[in-house]
N, C-alpha and C positions, 0 to 999 in steps of 0.2 A: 243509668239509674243510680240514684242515690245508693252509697256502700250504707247494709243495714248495721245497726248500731245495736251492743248487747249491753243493759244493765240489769243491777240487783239494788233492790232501793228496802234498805234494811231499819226496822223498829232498834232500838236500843235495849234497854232493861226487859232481858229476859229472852233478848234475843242473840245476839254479841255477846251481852256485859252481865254477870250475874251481880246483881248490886243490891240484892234480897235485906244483906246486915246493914248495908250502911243505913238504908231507907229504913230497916227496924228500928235502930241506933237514933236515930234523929225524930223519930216520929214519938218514938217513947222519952228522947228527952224536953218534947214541945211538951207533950201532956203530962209528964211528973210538973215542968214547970208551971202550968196552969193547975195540977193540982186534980189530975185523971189516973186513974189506976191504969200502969203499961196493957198495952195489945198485945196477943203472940205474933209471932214471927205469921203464921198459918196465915190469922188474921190477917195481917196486914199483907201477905201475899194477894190476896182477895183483892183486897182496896186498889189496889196496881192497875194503872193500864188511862186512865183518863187525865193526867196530870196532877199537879201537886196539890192544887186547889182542892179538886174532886179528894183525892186520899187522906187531905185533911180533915174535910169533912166526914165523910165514912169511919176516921177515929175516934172522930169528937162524938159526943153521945148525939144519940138523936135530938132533931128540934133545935141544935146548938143555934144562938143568934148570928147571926152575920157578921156586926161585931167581932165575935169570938172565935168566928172561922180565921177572919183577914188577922185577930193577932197575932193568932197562934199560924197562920202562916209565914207570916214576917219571921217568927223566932225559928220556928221550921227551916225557912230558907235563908239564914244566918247560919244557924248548925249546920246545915249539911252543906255549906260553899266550905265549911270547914274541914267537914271530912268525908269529901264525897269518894273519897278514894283510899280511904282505911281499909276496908276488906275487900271491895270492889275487885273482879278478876274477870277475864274474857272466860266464855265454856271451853272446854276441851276440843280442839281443834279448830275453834274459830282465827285466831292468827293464821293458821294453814289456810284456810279457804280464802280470807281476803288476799294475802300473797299470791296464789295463785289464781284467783281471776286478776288479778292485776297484772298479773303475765300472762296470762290469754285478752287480757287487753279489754275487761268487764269495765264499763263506768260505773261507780259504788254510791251510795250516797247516803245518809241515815238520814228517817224520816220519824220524830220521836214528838209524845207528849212531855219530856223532860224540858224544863227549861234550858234555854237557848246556851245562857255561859256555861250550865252544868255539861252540856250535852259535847259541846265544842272543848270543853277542859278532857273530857275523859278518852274524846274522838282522838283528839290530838294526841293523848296520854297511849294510848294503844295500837291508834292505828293509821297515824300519820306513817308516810306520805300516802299509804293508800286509799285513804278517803279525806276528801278536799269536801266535799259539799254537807253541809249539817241543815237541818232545818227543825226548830225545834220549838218551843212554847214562848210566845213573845206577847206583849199586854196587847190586847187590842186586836190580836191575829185569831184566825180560825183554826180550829185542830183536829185533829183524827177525829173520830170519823169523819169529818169533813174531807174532801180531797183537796180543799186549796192547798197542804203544805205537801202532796205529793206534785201537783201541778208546779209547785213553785220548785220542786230540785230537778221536775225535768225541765225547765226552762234553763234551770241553772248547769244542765248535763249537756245540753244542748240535744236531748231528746225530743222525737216525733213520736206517738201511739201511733198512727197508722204507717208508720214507717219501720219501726226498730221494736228491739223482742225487747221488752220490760218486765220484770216481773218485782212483785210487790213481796216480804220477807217478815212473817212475825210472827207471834205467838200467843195471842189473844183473840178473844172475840171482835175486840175494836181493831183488828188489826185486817182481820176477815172484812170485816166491813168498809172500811176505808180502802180496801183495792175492791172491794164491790163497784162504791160510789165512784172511785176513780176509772172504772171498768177495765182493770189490770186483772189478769191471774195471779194467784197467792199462793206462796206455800208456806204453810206452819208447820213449824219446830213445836215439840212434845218436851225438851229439855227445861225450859222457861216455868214461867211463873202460872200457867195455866191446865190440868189434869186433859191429859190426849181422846180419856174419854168427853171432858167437856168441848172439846175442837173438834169433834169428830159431828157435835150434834148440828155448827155451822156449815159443814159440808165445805170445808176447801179444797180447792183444785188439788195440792199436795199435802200430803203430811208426812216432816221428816223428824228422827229419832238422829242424825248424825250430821255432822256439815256438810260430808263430803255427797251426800245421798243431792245435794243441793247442785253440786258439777255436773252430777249424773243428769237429773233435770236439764240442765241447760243446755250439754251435749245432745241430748235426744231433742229436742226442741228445735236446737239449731239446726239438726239435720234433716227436722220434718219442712222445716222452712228455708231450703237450700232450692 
């Protein structure tokens, strides 16, 4: 019988990586420069979670033209290639958990709305060599909630679903949903960018307040499945 395969196929922002200022940072400097009064921080907490594109919009006022969305995305993602890692920092014990699945021998993988070079600079920036596979917002590609770009890092893990324990890792609603669609179990993190009471109302398999509560999962897991 095939040896079963363990992965963690983890969201970025707000999962891993708190990156809450830089995205303030950058989003308040598209819209000063178009000439929009700054967002809070709060605000733009909210906007999170569907890619760049979507957050743009959500800033811009409503009704903005299309136009105005694509400018001010261009100047957007200008600024922030620039300082995608000014404040940017992992949570509180996230380095610990990816080391040690990597020595329990977990294949890792981020599965992110963030774009592709942002997502691979900050992957590499952190948490090279322990995760090799990024898959992230590319022109033309499907994204969360869709499952193609979960489907696309277990190809790239060399994972089986009916073979190997997967599970899906985030912190939002869209995060909940795309290991729906993918029909993976999820556990959400409550540290991130989304209120535990609002993850609570999508019913995930798990919800953790700490990294390590994430071992704890796998270990029981793997032993119900031995």
């Amino acid at each position: 019988m095939k040896k079963r395969k363990v992965a963690l196929l983890f969201d970025l922002d707000g999962t891993l990586l708190n990156t809450l200022d830089d995205l303030t940072n950058s989003v308040n400097a598209t819209l000063a420069n178009f000439g929009f009064p700054h967002r809070t921080k709060e605000e733009i907490r909210s906007f999170i979670g569907n890619g760049i594109k979507k957050l743009i919009e959500r800033a811009l006022p409503h009704n903005s033209s299309e136009e105005l969305v694509l400018k001010c995305l261009n100047f957007f993602t200008k600024h922030y290639q620039d300082h995608i890692n000014d404040y940017s920092k992992p949570y509180p014990g996230i380095i610990e958990l990816i080391k040690e699945c990597h020595k329990q021998e977990v294949k890792m993988a981020v599965v992110t709305n963030k774009f592709q070079t942002g997502a691979v600079a900050l992957v590499k920036r952190y948490f090279s060599p322990y995760i090799q596979v990024v898959v992230g917002q590319r022109f033309g590609r499907l994204t969360k909630p869709d499952p193609e770009p979960v489907y696309e890092a277990l190809k790239k893990l060399d994972l089986q679903k009916s073979n190997d324990l997967i599970l899906y890792v985030g912190d939002s609603d869209v995060d909940i949903l795309t290991a729906r669609n993918a029909e993976l179990p999820v556990i959400c993190v409550d540290w991130g960018f989304k209120e535990r009471s609002d993850l609570q109302k999508f019913h995930t398999d798990y919800l953790v307040s700490f990294p390590e509560e994430i071992l704890t999962i796998l270990k029981q897991l793997k032993h119900q499945n031995e």
